[in-house]
C-alpha positions, 0 to 999 in steps of 0.5 A: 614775882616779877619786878616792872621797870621800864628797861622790862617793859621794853625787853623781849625776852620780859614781855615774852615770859609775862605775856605767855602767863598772861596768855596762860591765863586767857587774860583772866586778871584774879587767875593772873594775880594768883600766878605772879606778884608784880612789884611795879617800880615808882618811875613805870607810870602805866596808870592811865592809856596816856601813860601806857601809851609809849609802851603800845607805840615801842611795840608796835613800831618793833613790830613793824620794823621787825616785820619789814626787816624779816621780808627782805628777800636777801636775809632768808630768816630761819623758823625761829626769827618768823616765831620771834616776828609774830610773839612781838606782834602779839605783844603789840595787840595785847601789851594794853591789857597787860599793861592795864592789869600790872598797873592796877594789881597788888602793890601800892605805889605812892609818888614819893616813895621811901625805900623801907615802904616799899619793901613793906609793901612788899612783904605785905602784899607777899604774905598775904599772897601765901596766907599768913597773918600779921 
């Protein structure tokens, strides 16, 4: 289960762990889907390209910044800031896609939300998840 705020979506360590499922999955949504249960809290508003749209900038721009820092001749970064550099371009080309598939798998979200309705939501959607009945 992964919980999607915005402070996740912006967190390289988050976009890491749900873009290594996600390319685990080779961007299969069902095989996805079956993996994690994403609970995408009511102020992520990634339903349309309009709203996914500052998380594709954030990280593209990260990107960028990132990758005209590391080339500065004076800062000799080791193979581990390189393998950093390049997961977050990769971020940068595939968060679209992510983004997409959270916004459209598994939990209802209303806009106004009442906190005992997402908690059922939640309960709900688990159950089925592993199979149980009413």
């Amino acid at each position: 289960m992964a919980v999607i705020s915005d402070k996740y979506l912006q967190s390289p360590y988050c976009m890491y762990e749900i873009y290594k499922l996600w390319q685990k999955c080779q961007g299969d949504a069902e095989d996805l889907a079956e993996r994690l249960v994403p609970i995408v809290l009511p102020e992520v508003k990634i339903g349309s390209f309009e709203e996914r749209a500052p998380y594709l900038e954030f990280w593209s721009e990260r990107a960028d910044k990132l990758e005209e820092l590391i080339r500065k001749p004076n800062l000799r970064p080791g193979r581990e800031s390189w393998e950093e550099v390049r997961l977050v371009r990769e971020f940068a080309h595939h968060v679209d896609d992510i983004l997409f598939f959270l916004q459209d798998v598994l939990m209802p979200r209303k806009l106004e939300v009442h906190l005992d309705d997402d908690f059922q939501a939640v309960r709900e959607a688990l159950r089925r998840r592993m199979g149980l009945g009413d």
